[in-house]
N, C-alpha and C positions, 0 to 999 in steps of 0.2 A: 586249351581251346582259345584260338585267336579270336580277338574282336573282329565283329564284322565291319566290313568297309561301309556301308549305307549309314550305320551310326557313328563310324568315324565324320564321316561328308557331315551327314547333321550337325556332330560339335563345332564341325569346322566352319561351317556356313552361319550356324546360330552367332558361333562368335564375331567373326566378323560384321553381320549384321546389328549387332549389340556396341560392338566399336560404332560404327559409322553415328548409331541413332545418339549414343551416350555425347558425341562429341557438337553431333548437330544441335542437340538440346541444352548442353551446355551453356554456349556461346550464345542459342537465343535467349535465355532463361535470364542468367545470370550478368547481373551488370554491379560489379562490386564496387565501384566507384573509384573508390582510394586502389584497390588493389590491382597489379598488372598483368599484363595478360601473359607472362610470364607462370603467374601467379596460376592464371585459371589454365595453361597448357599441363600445369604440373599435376593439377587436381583431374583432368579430365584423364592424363596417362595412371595417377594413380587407380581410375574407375576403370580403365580397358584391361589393367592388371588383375587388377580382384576379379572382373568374368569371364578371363579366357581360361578357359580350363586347360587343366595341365596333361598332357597324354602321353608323356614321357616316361617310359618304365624303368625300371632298378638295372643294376649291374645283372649280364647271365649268372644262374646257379645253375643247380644239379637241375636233375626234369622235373621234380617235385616241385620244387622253390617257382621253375618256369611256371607251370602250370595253376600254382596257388596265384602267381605274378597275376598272370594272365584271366582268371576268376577274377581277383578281385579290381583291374581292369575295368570288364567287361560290369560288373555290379557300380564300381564308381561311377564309368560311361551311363548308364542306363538311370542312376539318381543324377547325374547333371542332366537328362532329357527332361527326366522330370522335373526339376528347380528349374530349368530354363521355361519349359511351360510356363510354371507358377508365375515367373520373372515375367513372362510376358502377357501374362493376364494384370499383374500391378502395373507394369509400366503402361497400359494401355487406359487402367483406371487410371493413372497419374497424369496422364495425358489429356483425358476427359476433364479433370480439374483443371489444367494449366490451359487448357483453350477459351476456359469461361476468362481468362484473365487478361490486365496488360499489364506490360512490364515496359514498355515505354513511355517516352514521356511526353506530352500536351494536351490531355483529357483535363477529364472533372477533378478538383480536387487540389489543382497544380497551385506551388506556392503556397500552400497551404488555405487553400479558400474553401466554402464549405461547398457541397454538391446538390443542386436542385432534381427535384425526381417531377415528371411529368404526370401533371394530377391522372393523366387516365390509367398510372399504373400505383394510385396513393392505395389501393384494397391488397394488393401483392407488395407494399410497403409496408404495410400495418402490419402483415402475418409474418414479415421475413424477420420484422422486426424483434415478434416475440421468440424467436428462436436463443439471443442473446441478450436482450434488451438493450439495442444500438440499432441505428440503421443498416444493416445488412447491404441492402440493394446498395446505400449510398458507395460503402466500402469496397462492394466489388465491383464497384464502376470506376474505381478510380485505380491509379497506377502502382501495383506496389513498389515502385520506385520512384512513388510521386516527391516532387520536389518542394523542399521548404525553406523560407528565406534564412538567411544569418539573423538571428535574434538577439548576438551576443553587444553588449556596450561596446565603444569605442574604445572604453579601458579594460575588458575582458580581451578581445583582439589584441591588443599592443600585449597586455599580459601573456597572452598565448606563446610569444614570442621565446617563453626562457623556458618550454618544457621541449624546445627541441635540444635542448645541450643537457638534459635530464636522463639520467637512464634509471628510467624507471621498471617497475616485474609488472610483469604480464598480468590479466585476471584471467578468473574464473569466471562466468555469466553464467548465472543459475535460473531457469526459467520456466516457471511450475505454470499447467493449464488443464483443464478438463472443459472437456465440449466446445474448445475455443474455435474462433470464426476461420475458415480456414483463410482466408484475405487480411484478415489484423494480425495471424500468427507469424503467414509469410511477410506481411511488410514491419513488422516486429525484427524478425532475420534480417531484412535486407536493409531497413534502416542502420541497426547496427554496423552491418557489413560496408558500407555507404561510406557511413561517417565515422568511422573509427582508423587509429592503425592498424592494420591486422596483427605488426609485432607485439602490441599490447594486449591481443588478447589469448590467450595460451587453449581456452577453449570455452565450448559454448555446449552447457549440459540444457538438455531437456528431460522436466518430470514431467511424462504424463499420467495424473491424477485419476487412471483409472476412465478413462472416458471412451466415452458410447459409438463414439460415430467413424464410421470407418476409415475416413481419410484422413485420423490423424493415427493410425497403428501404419503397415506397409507402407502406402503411399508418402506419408511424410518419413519414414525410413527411409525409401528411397530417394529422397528429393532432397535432403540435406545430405548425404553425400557427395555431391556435386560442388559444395560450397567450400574456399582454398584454406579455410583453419579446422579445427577438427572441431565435430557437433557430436556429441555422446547424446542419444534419448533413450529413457527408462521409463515402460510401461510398469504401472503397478498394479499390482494383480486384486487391489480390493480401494475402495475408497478411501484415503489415507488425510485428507486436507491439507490447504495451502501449510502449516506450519510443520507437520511431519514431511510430507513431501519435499522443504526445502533440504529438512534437517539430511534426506536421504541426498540433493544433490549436493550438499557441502560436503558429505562424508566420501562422496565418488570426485570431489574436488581436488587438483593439484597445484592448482595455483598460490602463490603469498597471499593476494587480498581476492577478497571473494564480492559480487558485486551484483547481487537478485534486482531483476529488472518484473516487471508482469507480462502479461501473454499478447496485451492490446497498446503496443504505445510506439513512439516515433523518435530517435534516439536526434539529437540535432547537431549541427557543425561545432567541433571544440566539447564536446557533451564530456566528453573519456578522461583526456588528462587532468582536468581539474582536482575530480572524485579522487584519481590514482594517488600523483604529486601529495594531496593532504594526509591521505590515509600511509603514503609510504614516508611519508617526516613525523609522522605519529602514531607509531603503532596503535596507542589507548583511542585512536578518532577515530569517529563515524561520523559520515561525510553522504547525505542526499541532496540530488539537483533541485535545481526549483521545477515543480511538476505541473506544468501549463494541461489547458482542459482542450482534450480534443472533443468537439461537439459530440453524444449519442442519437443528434439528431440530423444532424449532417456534414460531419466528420471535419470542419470547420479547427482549424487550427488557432487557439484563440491564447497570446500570452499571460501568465501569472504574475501578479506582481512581485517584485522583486524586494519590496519593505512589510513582506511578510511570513511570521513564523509558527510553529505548532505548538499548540497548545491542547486546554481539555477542560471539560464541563467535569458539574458533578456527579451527573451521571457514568463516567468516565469513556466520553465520546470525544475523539479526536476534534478537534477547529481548528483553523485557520485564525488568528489574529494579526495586527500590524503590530511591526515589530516597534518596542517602545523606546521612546529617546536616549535611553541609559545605555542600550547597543549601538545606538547608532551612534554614540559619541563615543563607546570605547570601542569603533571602525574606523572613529576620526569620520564620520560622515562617507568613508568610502564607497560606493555600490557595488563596487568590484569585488569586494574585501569577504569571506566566510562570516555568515551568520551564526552566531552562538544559539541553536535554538532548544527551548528546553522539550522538545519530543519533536520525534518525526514521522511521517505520514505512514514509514515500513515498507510501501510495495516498492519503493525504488533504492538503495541505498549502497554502502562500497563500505565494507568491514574487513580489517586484516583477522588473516583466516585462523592465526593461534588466539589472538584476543577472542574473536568470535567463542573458541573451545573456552579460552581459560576464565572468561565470565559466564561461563554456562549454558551457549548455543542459545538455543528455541525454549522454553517449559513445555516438555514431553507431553504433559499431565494436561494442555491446553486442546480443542478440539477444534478440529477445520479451517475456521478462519475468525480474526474480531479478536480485537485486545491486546495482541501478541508485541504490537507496536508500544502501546504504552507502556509494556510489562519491558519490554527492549529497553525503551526510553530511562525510563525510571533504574534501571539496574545498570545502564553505562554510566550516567551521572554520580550513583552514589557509591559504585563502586569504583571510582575514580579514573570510569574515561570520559570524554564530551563528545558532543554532537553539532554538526553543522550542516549548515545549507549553502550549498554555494553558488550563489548568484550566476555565475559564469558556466555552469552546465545547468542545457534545461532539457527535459526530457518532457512528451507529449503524450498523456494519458488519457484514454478512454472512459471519462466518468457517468456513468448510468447511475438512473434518478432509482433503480430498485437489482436487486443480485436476480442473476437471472436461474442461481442453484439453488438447491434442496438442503437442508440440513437435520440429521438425523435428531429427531426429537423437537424438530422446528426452530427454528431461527430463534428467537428470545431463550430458549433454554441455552443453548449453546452463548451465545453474546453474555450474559448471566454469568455462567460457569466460566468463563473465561476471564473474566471484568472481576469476579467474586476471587478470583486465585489471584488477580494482581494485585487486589486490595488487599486478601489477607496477607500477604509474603514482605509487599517494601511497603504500606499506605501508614503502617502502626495506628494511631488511635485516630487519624483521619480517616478511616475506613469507613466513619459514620456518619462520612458529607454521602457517600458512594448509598451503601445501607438505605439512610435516610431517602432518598429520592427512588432507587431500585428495591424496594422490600420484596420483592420476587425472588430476588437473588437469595436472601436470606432460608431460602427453601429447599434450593441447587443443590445436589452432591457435587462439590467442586474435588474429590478424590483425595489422594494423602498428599499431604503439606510439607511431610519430612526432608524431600530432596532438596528440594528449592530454599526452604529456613535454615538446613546446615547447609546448600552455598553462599546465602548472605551471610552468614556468621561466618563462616571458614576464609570468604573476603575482605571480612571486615570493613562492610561498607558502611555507609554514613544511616543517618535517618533519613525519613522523610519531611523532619520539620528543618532539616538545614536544607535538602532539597527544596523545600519554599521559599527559604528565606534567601538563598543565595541563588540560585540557578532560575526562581520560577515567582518572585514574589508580587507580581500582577496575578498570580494562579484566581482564580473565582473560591477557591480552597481558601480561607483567611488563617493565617497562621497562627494568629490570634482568637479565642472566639471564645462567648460568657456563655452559651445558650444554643443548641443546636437540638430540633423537633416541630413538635407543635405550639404555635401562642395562640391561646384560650383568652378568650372576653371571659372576665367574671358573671356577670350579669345577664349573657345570653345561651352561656357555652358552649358558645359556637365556635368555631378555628379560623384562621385568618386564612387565606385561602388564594391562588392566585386564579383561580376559576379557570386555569387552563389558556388564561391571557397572554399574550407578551409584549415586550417593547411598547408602551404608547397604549396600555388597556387598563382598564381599573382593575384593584384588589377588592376583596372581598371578604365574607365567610363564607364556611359552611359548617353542616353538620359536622363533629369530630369524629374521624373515624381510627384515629392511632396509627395508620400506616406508612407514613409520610407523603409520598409524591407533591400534590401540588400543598399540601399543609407542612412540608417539611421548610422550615425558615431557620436560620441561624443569626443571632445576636451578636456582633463583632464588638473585637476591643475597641474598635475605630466610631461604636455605633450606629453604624447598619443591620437595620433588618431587612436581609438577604437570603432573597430564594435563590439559590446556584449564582446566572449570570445579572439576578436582578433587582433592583432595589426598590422600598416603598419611598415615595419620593413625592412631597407635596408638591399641589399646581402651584403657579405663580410664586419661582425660583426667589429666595432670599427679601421675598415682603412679609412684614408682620401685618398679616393681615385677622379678621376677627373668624373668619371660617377659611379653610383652604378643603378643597378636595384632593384626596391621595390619587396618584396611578402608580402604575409602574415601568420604570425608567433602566437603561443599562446601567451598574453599576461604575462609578469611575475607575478607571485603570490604572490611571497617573495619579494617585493619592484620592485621599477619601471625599469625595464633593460634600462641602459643610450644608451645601439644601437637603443631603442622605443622612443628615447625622441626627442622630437618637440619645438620650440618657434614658435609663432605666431604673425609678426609684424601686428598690428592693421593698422597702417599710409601707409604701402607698400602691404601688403597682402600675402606676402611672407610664407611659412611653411620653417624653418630653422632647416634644421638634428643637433642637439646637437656635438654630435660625430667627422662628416665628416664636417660639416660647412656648406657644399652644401643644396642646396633649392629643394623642390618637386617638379618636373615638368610633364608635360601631352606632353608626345611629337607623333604623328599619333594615336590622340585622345583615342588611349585604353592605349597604354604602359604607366607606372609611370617610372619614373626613378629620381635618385637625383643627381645633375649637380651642375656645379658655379652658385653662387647666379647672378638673373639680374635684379634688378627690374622695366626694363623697356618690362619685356619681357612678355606679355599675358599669354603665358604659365603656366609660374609658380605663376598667381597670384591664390589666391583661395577665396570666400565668405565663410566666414564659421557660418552656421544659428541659431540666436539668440545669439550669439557672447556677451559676457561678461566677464569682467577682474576681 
């Protein structure tokens, strides 16, 4: 049975028509920047290749052989009518996306400036907004190939100059998203694409995390195609989390160094080689940019400083600190120079891809998102690789004031369970700054511990007290420490208390309830008592005076402030201000105050829990 001629015509016409539209959208769509248009000729012939259907039948056989030829012909003819349909019912929704957009350049947005929306449409701002928790409308007004200034120093620039005579290995871009905006995703791509060399990147995988909305299954299938390095995306068939989902695109990874970016961010001029260059002269580095804040409120490109590093409460929540004079002096004062930093933020970073395996990837046993970074952090260090930040790649992240997903069992269980397995694995008996402040966690099923404690011991990695001492010793964690819990007034028994104050509020008590949070305080060898980042800290700085009233003060960072310093008589039970002389006292059970020592006096004696010299 020979095909018929009317669906030969069809293939023949459909194809043709599918060159034309693939080539025309191409060259409007795509503006790669760095890359030529050599580049996008090559990508647009490889797209006319993949849909012209093949109609070219086998060598004659016997009649049989003809006739089977010829069936399965006409059956293939007749599934390419149908794919071709299919084909052009996405490309028409693809097209419906791509009209809402601009991809040129002199709008909202340009230079990185933030985008104003016209109050008579602030009620269709409000709502678009909770769709991601960022301005939506701002985003899709602007160019996804808006443009942004050089941010780089005058000594980043001249530096840039020695990675052209480098032959450095390509990466992997690993790029995990569920329910992302379709405007931040593509300008996410096209930044990259923009400002990178294409020879350095070997390919750009997408996970997507299981997500709802239909323009990021088909339509963004077919939209990265179009683009002249290769984009691998992998839908997953069940909700998996940012931390499995990367661990799935490192394992479809073929690159040497592997380089997870997020779903919302804006890659900058010089971003690429910096990351590479480190991680490829050091296999054991891990190397993240400095991560400036692109506004969620109106997309407002705003830089990071550049003299600051990550660190972590005792709660064990990521911060931002400025980095302290002890690096900056062994940079030699550089600003160009890599930041030692002891953790890093996670969503952006360039890890060589065997290190990655041979210190043990992701914690399987961790779920979705939250923690994963400290849990990183803390196992390159003491399992003897470091971490840096380097000033001369900066990359632009979309920071929202709240997540705009779901988490199975709710947000606090999960952040718990995750925070609760990094404590118990590398924190060892510091575990009880984290405990103490989080008693929730202590509740958690955090799962089996065995993987993870045979590959610190199979490493033979360090503890966590040389990790403070040498890598992190500003940590709020004291290395040191007499006395970690509650401190009890004798006389009232009440608990000292931070009433939920910070920086610049009075202490307090209250009722003792044994759980820690805001009555969790630690006793340092240094003499502070210290809640997490904070100290009690008399008014009226280094005067002996006959009454002082307490508040509470940041703890000093650069050695112990002698106005924070405390003795604690064991035999009296006295807290004695260094300074003033004068004793802590509880006087109409909430006020602190520091008075003449008496140590006959209730007041001022205090219990302070698990007490040790």
């Amino acid at each position: 049975m020979r095909v018929r001629r009317d669906v030969c015509r069809a293939i023949l016409l459909t194809s043709l028509v599918w060159m034309l539209v693939d080539v025309l959208v191409l060259f409007h769509y795509i503006d790669s920047g760095s890359s030529s248009s050599s580049l996008r000729a090559k990508s647009a012939a490889k797209l006319r290749a993949e849909r012209i259907p093949d109609n070219k039948g086998q060598d004659d056989g016997g009649d049989d052989e003809k006739e089977k030829d010829n069936s399965i012909r006409k059956s293939n003819a007749e599934t390419k009518l149908v794919r071709s349909a299919a084909d052009v019912e996405v490309q028409n929704r693809l097209d419906d996306l791509l009209r809402g957009l601009s991809f040129s350049n002199g709008g909202p947005g340009e230079m990185g400036s933030g985008v104003l929306i016209d109050a008579s449409k602030e009620n269709e701002r409000k709502e678009k907004f909770k769709l991601n928790q960022f301005n939506l409308m701002a985003s899709d007004m602007m160019s996804i190939n808006r443009t942004l200034p050089d941010y780089r120093s005058r000594r980043c620039v001249q530096n840039a100059e020695q990675y052209k005579d480098l032959d450095l290995p390509p990466v992997s871009i690993i790029i995990v998203f569920h329910n992302e905006a379709w405007s931040t995703l593509l300008r996410t791509l096209h930044s990259v694409m923009n400002r990178s060399p294409l020879r350095l990147i070997k390919e750009i995988i997408l996970i997507d995390d299981f997500s709802e909305r239909d323009y990021l299954k088909e339509p963004l299938d077919l939209y990265v195609q179009r683009f002249p390095i290769l984009v691998q995306i992998v839908h997953l068939k069940e909700r998996s989390g940012l931390i499995r989902a990367r661990l799935e695109g490192s394992r479809l990874s073929k690159g040497k160094i592997l380089l997870f970016l997020d779903a919302h961010v804006e890659v900058t001029d010089g971003w690429l080689e910096p990351l590479i260059s480190r991680v490829a002269s050091d296999q054991k580095r891990v190397v993240a940019p400095i991560i400036d804040v692109i506004s969620d409120d109106n997309f407002e490109y705003i830089t990071a400083s550049d003299t600051t590093w990550g660190g972590f409460n005792w709660h064990l929540n990521f911060r931002w600190y400025p980095v302290p004079k002890r690096e900056m002096e062994r940079r030699n004062h550089d600003r160009s120079s890599p930041i030692q930093t002891p953790t890093i933020a996670g969503g952006l970073f360039a890890i060589d891809r065997q290190f990655f395996y041979d210190i043990g990837a992701y914690d399987e046993g961790m779920q979705v998102w939250g923690g994963e970074n400290l849990e990183i952090s803390f196992r390159v260090w003491m399992c003897g690789g470091s971490l840096e930040i380097h000033p001369c790649s900066r990359v632009g992240h979309v920071f929202r004031k709240q997540t705009p997903y779901t988490f199975p069992g709710g947000t606090a269980r999960v952040i718990h369970h995750n925070a609760a397995r990094t404590a118990e694995v590398w924190m060892d008996d510091y575990k009880k700054f984290f405990y103490q402040v989080v008693p929730a966690a202590k509740n958690v099923d955090i799962g089996d511990l065995n993987e993870r404690l045979s590959l610190r011991k199979n490493l033979q990695c360090r503890t966590f007290r040389w990790y403070l001492e040498n890598i992190y010793p500003e940590a709020p964690i004291p290395v040191n420490f007499k006395s970690i819990g509650q401190f009890k007034n004798v006389e009232t028994q009440r608990c000292l208390d931070t009433l939920g104050n910070k920086e610049g509020g009075l202490a307090g008590t209250a009722t003792c309830h044994g759980i820690g949070g805001n009555q969790a305080w630690s006793f340092t060898s240094n003499g502070e008592v210290r809640s997490d980042e904070i100290c009690l800290t008399p008014k009226g700085r280094s005067q002996r005076t006959e009454i002082m009233e307490v508040i509470l003060e940041k703890c000093s960072t650069t050695g112990t402030s002698r106005n924070q310093q405390f003795d604690y008589d064991v035999q009296t039970t006295l807290l004695r201000h260094r300074v003033s002389g004068g004793c802590l006292e509880l006087e109409s059970e909430v006020t602190l105050l520091i008075k003449k020592c008496n140590p006959t006096s209730g007041s001022q004696r205090w219990e302070l829990e698990g007490y040790k010299e």
